[in-house]
N, C-alpha and C positions, 0 to 999 in steps of 0.2 A: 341759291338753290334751296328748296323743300321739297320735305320727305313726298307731299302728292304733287307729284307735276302732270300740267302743267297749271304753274301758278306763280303770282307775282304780286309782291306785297313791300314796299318798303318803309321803312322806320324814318323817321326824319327828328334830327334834333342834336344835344350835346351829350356826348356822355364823358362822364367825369371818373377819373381816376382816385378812386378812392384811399389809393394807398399815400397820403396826406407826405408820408417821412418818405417816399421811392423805398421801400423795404418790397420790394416784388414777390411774385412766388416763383415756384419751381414746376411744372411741367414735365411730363413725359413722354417721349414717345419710342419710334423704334433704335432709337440708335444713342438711347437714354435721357436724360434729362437738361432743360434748357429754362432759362430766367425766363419772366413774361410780367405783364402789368395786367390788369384787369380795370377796366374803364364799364363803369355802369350807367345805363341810361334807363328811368324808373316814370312809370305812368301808373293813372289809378288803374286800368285794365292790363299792364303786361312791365316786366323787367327784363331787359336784354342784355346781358353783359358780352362783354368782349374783351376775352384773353389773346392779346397781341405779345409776339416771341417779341424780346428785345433785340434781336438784331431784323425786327419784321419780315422774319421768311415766312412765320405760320402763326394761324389762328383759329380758335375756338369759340364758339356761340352758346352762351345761355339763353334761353329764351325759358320765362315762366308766365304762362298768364292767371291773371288773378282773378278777374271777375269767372262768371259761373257762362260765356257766351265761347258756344263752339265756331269752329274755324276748321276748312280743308288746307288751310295756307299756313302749316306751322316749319319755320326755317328746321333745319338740321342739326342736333345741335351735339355737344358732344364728341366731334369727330374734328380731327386735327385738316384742317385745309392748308394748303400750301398758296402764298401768294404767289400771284402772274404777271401783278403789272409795279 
């Protein structure tokens, strides 16, 4: 899902969890706070991370792009999604 729809764009690739030791972080949301990893996946034009809950009910999206090339298709990011499948 992104902020203008409709639109459709996907990422393809690995992204690696960078926290080398499993030391995760901590997250928030409404009903307090929950462990998570963050798995980043990094190009010369954009960096997407992905904070996945450790028990994967929920996740969050960074998306930063780098080069100076605008786009109507920027994912959502920031806001806690609950997994469906």
């Amino acid at each position: 899902m992104t902020v203008t729809l409709p639109c459709d764009t996907e990422y393809w690739g690995i992204a690696e969890n960078k926290n080398w030791n499993n030391d995760g972080e901590v997250d928030e949301d409404e009903n307090g706070g929950y462990f998570s990893n963050e798995y980043i996946k990094e190009e010369k034009e954009y960096l997407v991370g992905i904070r996945l809950a450790e028990d994967l009910s929920k996740v969050k999206i960074k998306y930063i792009q780098k080069d100076s090339l605008e786009t109507d298709c920027l994912p959502i990011t920031e806001q806690i999604m609950k997994r469906i499948k």
